[in-house]
Phi, psi and omega in degrees: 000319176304323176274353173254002178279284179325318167322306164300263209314309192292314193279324191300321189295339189299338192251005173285138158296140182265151180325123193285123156335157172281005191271331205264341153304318166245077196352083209044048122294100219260125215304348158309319195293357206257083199260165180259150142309174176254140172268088157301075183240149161238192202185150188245133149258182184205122208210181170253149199252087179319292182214164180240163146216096196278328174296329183259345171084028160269175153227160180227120156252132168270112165254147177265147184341114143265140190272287190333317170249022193082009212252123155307157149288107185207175193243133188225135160289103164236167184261146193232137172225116014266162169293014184251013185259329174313306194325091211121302205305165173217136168330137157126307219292171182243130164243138169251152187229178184233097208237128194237124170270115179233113187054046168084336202272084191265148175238140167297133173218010176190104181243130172231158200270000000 
């Protein structure tokens, strides 16, 4: 009875197909080379300007609600490129600005007095 069990357990594993290579699962790619797109949105706000750090290339802003990313109104630190876009700006002043948001990481990119 034991050798007709094995018997049996050999021909059902014989017709199983074996698992796909890893090459033949992504197709020769090797899974570092395999990116996600980046979720990019932008949006123009308009805000007060809290604070600079012209050496780290911030603004600290109160801004009112962007709809384009999605964004409530609240005061946010952001970095701004190039940092020479700071030049001029001052605390106090009201801006409006331009933010390119890339995977939740937002940047300034344009500011006018």
């Amino acid at each position: 009875m034991r050798y007709i069990c094995l018997a049996v357990a050999a021909v059902v594993l014989s017709g199983c197909n074996p698992a796909p290579s890893q090459e033949g699962a992504h197709g020769g790619m090797e899974m570092s080379t395999v990116s996600q797109a980046a979720v990019v949105k932008t949006g123009t706000g308009t805000g007060v300007v809290k604070a600079i750090d012209a050496k780290a290339g911030t603004v600290t802003i109160d801004h009112e609600p962007i709809a384009a990313v999605g964004w409530g109104a609240m005061t946010m630190n952001f970095p701004v490129t190039p940092p020479s876009l700071l030049d001029g700006v001052v605390a106090g002043q009201t801006v409006t600005f331009d933010v390119t948001v890339t995977d939740n990481k937002p940047v300034i990119t344009g500011i006018r007095k």
